[in-house]
RODO-2510 file (C-alpha; in nm, 4 decimals, decimal comma):
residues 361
     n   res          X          Y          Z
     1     x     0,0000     0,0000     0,0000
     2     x     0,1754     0,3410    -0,1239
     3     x    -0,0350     0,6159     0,0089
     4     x     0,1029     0,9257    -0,2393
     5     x    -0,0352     1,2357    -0,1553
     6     x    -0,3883     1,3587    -0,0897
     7     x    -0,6034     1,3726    -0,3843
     8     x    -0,8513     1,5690    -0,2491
     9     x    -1,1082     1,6918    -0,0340
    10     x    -1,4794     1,7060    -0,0085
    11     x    -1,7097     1,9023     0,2348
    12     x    -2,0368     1,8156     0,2953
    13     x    -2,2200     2,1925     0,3107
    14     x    -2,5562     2,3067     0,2917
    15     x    -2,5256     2,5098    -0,0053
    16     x    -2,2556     2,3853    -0,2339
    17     x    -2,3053     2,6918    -0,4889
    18     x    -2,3239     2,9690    -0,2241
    19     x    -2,0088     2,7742    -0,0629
    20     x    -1,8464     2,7704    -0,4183
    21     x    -1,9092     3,1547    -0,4368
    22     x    -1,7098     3,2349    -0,1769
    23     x    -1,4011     3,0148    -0,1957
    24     x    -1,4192     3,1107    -0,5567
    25     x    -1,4578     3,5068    -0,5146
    26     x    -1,2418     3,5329    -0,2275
    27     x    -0,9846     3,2532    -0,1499
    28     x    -0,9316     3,2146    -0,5817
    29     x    -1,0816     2,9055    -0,6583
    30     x    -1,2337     2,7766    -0,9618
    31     x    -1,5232     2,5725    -1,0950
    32     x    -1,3584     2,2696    -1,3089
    33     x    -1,6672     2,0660    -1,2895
    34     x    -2,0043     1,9469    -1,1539
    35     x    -2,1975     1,6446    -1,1226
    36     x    -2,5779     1,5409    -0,9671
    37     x    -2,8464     1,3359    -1,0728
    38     x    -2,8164     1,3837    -1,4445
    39     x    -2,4587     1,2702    -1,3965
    40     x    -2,5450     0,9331    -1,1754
    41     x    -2,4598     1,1194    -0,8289
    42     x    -2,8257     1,0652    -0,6807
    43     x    -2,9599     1,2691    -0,4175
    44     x    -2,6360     1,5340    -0,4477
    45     x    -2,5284     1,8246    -0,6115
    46     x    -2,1464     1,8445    -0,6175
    47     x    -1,8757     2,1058    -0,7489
    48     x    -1,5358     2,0348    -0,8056
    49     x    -1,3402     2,3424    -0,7447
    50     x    -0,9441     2,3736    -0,7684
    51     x    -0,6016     2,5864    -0,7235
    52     x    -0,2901     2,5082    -0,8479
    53     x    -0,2814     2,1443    -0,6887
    54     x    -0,5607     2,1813    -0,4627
    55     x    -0,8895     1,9889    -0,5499
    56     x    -1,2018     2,0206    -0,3700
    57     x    -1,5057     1,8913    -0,4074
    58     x    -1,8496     2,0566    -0,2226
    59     x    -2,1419     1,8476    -0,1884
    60     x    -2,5199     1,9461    -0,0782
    61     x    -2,7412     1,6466    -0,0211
    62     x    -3,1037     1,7040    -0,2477
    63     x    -3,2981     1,5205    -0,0115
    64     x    -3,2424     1,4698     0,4324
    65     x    -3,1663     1,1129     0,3859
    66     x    -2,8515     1,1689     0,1823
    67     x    -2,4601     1,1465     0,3720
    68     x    -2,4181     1,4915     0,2921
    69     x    -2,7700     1,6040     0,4316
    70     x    -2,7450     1,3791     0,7843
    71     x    -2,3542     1,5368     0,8078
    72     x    -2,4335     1,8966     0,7972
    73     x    -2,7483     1,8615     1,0050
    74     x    -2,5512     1,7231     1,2881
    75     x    -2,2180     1,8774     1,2404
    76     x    -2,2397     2,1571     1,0136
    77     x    -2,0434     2,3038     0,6789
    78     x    -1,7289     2,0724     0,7167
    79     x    -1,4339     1,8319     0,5064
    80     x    -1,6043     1,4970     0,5401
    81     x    -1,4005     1,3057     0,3064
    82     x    -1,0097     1,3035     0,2965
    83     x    -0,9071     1,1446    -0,0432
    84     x    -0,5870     0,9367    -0,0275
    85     x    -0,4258     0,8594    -0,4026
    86     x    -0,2717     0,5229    -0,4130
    87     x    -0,1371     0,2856    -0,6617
    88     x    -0,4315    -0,0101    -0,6113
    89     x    -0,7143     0,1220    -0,4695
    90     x    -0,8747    -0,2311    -0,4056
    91     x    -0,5456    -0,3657    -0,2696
    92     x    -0,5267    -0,0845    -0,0650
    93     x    -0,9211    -0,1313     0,0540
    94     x    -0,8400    -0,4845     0,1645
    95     x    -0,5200    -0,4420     0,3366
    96     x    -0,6445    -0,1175     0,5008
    97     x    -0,9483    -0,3416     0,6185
    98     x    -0,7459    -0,6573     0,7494
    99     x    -0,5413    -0,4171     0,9641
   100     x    -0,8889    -0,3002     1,1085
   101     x    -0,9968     0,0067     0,9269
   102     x    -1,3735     0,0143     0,9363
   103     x    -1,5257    -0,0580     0,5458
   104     x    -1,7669     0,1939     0,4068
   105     x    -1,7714     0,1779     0,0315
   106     x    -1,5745    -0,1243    -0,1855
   107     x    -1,3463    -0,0737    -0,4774
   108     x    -1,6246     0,1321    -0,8038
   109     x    -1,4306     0,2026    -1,1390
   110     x    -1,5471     0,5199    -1,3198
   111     x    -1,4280     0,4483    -1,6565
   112     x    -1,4484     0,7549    -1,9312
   113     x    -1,2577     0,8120    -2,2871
   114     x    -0,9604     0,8710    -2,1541
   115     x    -0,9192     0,7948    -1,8213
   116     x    -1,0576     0,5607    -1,5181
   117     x    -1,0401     0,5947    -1,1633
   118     x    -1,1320     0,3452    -0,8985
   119     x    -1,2123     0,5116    -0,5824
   120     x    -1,2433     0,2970    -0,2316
   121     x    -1,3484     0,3949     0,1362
   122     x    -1,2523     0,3563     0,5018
   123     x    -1,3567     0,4785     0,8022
   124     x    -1,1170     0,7672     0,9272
   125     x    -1,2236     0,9651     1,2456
   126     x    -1,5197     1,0886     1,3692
   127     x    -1,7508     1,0790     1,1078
   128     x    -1,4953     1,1656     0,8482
   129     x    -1,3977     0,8824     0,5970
   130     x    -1,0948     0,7897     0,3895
   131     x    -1,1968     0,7707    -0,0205
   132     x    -0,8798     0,5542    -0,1416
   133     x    -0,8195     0,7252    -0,5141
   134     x    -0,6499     0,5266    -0,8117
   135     x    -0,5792     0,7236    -1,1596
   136     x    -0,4861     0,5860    -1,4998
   137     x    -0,4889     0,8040    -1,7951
   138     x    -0,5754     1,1863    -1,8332
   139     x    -0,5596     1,3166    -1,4953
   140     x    -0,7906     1,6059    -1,5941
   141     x    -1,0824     1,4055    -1,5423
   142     x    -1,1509     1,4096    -1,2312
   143     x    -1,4250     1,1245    -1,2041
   144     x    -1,5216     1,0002    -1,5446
   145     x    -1,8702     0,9733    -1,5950
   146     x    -2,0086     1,1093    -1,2091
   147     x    -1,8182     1,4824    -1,2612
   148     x    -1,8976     1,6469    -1,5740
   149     x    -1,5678     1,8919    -1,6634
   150     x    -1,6340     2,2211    -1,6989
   151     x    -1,4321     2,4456    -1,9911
   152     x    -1,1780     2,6288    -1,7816
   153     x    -1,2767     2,9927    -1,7412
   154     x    -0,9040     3,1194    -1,6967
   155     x    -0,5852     2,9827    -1,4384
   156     x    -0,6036     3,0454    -1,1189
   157     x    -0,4056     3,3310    -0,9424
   158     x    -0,1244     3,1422    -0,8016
   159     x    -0,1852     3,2446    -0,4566
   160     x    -0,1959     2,8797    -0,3197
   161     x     0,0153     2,5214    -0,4148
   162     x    -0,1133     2,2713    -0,2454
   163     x    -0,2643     2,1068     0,0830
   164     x     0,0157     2,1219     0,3309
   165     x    -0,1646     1,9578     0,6538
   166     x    -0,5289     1,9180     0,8247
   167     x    -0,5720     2,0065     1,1923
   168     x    -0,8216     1,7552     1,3440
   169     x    -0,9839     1,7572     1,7112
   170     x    -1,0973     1,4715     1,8934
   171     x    -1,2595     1,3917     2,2665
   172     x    -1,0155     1,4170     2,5528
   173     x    -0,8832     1,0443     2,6057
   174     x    -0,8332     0,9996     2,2263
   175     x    -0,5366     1,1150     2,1073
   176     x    -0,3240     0,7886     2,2169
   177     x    -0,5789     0,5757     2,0398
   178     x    -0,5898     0,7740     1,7132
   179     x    -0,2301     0,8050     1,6537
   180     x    -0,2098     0,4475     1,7019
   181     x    -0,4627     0,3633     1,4463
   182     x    -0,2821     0,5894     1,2064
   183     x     0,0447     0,4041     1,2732
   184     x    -0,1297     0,0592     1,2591
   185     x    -0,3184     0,0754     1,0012
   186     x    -0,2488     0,3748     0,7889
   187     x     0,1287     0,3242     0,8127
   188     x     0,2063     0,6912     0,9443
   189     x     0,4769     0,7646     1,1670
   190     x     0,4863     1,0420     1,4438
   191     x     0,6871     1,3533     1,3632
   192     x     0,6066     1,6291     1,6187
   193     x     0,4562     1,6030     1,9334
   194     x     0,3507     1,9188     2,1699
   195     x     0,2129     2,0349     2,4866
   196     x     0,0572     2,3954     2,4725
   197     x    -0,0337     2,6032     2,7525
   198     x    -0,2398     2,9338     2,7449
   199     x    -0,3741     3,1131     3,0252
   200     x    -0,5126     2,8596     3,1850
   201     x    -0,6270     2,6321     2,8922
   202     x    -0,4288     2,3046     2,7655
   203     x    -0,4188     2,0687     2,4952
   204     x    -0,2302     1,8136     2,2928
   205     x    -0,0760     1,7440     1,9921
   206     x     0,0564     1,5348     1,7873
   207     x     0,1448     1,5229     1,4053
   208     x     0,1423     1,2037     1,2129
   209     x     0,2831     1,1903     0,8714
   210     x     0,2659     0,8978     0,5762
   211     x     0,6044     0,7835     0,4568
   212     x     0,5610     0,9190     0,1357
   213     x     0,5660     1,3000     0,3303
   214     x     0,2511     1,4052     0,1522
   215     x    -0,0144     1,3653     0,4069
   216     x     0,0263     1,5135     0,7608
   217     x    -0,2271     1,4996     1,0172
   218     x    -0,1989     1,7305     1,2867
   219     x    -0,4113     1,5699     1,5670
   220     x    -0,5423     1,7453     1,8796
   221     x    -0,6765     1,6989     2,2122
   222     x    -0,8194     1,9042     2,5115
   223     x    -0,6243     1,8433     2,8099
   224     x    -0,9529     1,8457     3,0872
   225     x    -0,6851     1,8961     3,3655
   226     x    -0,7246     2,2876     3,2718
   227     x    -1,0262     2,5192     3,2390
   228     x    -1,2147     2,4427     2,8705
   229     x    -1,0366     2,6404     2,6172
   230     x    -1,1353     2,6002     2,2232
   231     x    -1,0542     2,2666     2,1345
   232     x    -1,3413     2,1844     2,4060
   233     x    -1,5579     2,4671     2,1730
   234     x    -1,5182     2,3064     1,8092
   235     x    -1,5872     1,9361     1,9644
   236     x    -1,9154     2,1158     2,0915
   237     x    -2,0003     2,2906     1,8168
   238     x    -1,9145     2,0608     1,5811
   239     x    -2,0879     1,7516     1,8160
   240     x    -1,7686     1,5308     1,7790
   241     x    -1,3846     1,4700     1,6433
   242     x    -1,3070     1,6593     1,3050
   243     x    -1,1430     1,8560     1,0753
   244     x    -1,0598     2,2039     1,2605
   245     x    -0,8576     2,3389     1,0377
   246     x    -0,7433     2,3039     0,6526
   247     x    -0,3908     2,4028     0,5946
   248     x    -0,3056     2,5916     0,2739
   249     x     0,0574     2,6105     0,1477
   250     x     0,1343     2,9065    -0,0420
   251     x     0,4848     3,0540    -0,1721
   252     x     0,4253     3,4158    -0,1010
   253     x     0,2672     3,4434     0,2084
   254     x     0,3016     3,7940     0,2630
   255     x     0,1161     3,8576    -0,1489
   256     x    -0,1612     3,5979    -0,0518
   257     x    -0,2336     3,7480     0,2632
   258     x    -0,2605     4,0941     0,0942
   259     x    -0,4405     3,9528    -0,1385
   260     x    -0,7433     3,7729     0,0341
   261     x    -0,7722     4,0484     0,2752
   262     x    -0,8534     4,2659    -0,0123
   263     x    -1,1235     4,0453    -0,1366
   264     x    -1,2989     3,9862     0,2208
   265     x    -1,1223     3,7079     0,3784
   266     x    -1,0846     3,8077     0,7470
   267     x    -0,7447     3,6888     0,9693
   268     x    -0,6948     3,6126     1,3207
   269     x    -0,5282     3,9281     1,4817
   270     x    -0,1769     3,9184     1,6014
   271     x    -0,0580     4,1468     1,9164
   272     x     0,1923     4,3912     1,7873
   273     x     0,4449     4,2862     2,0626
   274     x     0,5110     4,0015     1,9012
   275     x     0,6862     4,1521     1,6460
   276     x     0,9400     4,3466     1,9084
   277     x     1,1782     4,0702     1,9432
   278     x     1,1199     3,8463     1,6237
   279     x     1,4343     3,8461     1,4950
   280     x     1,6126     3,7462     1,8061
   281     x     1,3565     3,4451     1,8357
   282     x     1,3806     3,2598     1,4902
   283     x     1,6860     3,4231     1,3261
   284     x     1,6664     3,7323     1,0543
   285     x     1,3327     3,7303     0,8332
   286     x     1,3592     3,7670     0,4576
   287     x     1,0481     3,9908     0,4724
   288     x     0,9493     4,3336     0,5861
   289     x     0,8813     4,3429     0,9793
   290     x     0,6077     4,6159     0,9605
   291     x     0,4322     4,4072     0,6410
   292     x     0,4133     4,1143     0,9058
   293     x     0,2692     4,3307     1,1593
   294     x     0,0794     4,4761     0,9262
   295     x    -0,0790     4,1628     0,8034
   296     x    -0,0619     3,9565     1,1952
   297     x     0,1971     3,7197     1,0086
   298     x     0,3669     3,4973     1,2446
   299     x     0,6918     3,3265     1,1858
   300     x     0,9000     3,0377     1,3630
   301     x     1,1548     2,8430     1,2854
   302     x     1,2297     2,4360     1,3292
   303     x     1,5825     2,2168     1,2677
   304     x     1,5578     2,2615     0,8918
   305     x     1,4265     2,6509     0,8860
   306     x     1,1337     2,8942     0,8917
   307     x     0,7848     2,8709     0,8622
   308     x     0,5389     3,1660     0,8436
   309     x     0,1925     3,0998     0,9432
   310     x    -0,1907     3,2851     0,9985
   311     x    -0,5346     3,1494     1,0419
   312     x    -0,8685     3,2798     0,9017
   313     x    -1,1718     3,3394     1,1092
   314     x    -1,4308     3,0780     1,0730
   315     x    -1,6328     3,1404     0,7785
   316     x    -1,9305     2,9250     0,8952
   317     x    -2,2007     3,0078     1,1650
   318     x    -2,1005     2,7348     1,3855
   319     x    -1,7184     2,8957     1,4366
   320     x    -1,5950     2,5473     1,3530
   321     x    -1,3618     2,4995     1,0164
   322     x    -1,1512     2,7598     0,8853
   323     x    -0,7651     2,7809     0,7001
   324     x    -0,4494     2,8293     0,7829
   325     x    -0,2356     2,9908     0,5438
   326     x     0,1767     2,8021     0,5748
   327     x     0,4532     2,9179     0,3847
   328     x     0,7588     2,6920     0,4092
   329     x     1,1053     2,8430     0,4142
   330     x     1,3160     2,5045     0,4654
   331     x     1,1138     2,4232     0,7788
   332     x     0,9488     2,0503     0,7570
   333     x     0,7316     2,0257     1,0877
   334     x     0,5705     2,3087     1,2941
   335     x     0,7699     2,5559     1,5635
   336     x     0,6604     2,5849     1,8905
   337     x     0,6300     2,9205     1,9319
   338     x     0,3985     2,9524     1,6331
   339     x     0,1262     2,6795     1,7805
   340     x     0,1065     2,8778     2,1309
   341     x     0,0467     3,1979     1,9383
   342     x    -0,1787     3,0920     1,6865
   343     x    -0,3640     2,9337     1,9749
   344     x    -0,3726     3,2563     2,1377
   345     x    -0,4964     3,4340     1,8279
   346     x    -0,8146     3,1670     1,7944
   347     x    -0,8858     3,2715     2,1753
   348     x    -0,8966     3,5809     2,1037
   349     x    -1,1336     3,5473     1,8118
   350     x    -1,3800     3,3160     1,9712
   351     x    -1,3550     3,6106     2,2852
   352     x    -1,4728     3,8705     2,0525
   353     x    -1,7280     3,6534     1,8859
   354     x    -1,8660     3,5716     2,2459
   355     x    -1,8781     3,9747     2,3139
   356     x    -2,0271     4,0560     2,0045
   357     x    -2,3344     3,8106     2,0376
   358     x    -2,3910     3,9713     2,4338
   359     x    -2,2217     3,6487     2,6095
   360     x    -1,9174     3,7467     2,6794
   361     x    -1,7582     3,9719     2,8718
***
């Protein structure tokens, strides 16, 4: 089993055209296709939207009995598949299944003019599954036969390259168990491990990785020894384990950041006193100090660099999934310093959320 790279995502949302509107107007994605009924896909309306490498796929369900429907009425907008390419999809299926992966869907070929994909599916966490992907033949097509392509309507902007990690929660007691079932059965190894503190509030995590260095999990946990913080908030809101966070690599932080701000797309603030010492911290910054500030741009470093990091604010109603924007100057895991203050910066969102709605303080 060679698990490659992730293929791509799917959320399950409750309006995949007004969803497709805004990660198309203001985070620069575009249609490449669309499939429902007419196209074999009962009960669903889906649009395949992509970036550079990025593929995502949103789904509504057309009536309350469908996956989609059932998802989003109990969690909300959220990633509810996580597509794995592989070599053999049904080889992969089985062996994933005899090392004690749950089943969900067996091995279906999609087979079009030029191209056929069989596509396979596992339990993951929560309620978010594994589709096992296998491609032969034009890799344009995305799923022969189900996903009708659309004529492109002009490239993308280059702001974003590719999926560089998903942040997922679970219930306090499951971390151990989940990044053994990764290891197990998935074949991913542990690369980073972490214990954040933040006034008063706890959690860990810990960041599993397939061999191939293409998928990385970052998985984490409440610690219930401290007051409830935000982890405890999205396993609330979101009524279970899940994807928190989608991370986004870009090349040019600093131009994408710019750039989605100016089209809507609303960051987590940064205190400016971060900034005062930076330089002593993670070593001189190829970028301009008050354009960070500027922008709440937060950089760290790791053995094999720098890495400059911001979240969004939650785009849905719940407060639960939003992005993280990662550039990657040599660095190949995650810096401490960055995870305590980009935990501090979700705090201090979900504070002014509270105090906006008249429960907070």
């Amino acid at each position: 089993m060679d698990i490659r790279s992730i293929d791509h995502i799917e959320l399950y949302v409750g309006d995949a055209r007004q969803a497709a509107f805004y990660f198309g107007t203001a985070v620069g994605f575009r249609l490449h296709g669309q499939g429902g009924p007419e196209t074999g896909l009962a009960g669903q309306r889906s649009l395949l939207l992509g970036q550079a490498d990025i593929r995502m796929v949103l789904t509504s369900g057309l009536t309350a009995q469908h996956p989609a429907s059932t998802y989003v009425q109990r969690h909300g907008d959220g990633i509810a598949v996580v597509a794995l390419e592989v070599d053999d999809a049904a080889g992969a299926y089985a062996e994933l299944v005899a090392r004690g992966a749950t089943p969900v869907t067996p091995p279906t070929t999609f087979t079009g003019a030029d191209a056929e994909v069989v596509t396979a599916e596992v339990g993951g966490f929560g309620d978010v599954l594994h589709r096992l992907v296998q491609r032969r033949g034009d890799r344009r097509e995305f799923l022969p036969g189900a996903i009708e392509m659309d004529p492109p309507t002009g490239g993308d902007d280059g702001l974003l390259a590719e999926i560089d990690h998903l942040a997922i929660c679970v219930p306090p007691g499951q971390l151990e168990d989940t990044v053994a079932h990764y290891e197990r059965v998935f074949g991913f190894a542990q690369i980073f491990t972490e214990h954040v503190e933040v006034a008063g509030q706890a959690m860990n995590s810990t960041v599993v990785q397939s061999p191939s260095g293409r998928v990385t999990l970052v998985l984490l946990e409440p610690d219930r020894s401290h007051r409830p913080g935000q982890i405890d908030a999205f396993l609330a809101e979101h009524a279970g384990a899940g994807v928190q966070h989608l991370g986004l690599r870009t090349d040019d932080i600093v131009t994408a950041v710019g750039a989605l701000r100016g089209r809507g797309v609303r960051f987590a603030g940064t205190p400016g006193a971060y900034y005062d010492d930076l330089e002593r911290r993670v070593g001189p910054v190829d970028a301009s100090l008050d354009r960070l500030r500027e922008l709440s741009i937060l950089v760290d470093r790791d053995h094999g660099g720098q890495l400059l990091q911001i979240f969004t604010e939650s785009m849905h109603v719940r407060r639960t999934l939003f992005l993280e924007l990662i550039e990657r100057r040599g660095a190949l895991t995650f810096g401490s310093g960055n995870i305590k203050a980009l935990y501090e910066a979700k705090e201090r969102e979900l504070a002014a959320t509270a105090t906006a709605q008249g429960v907070g303080a």
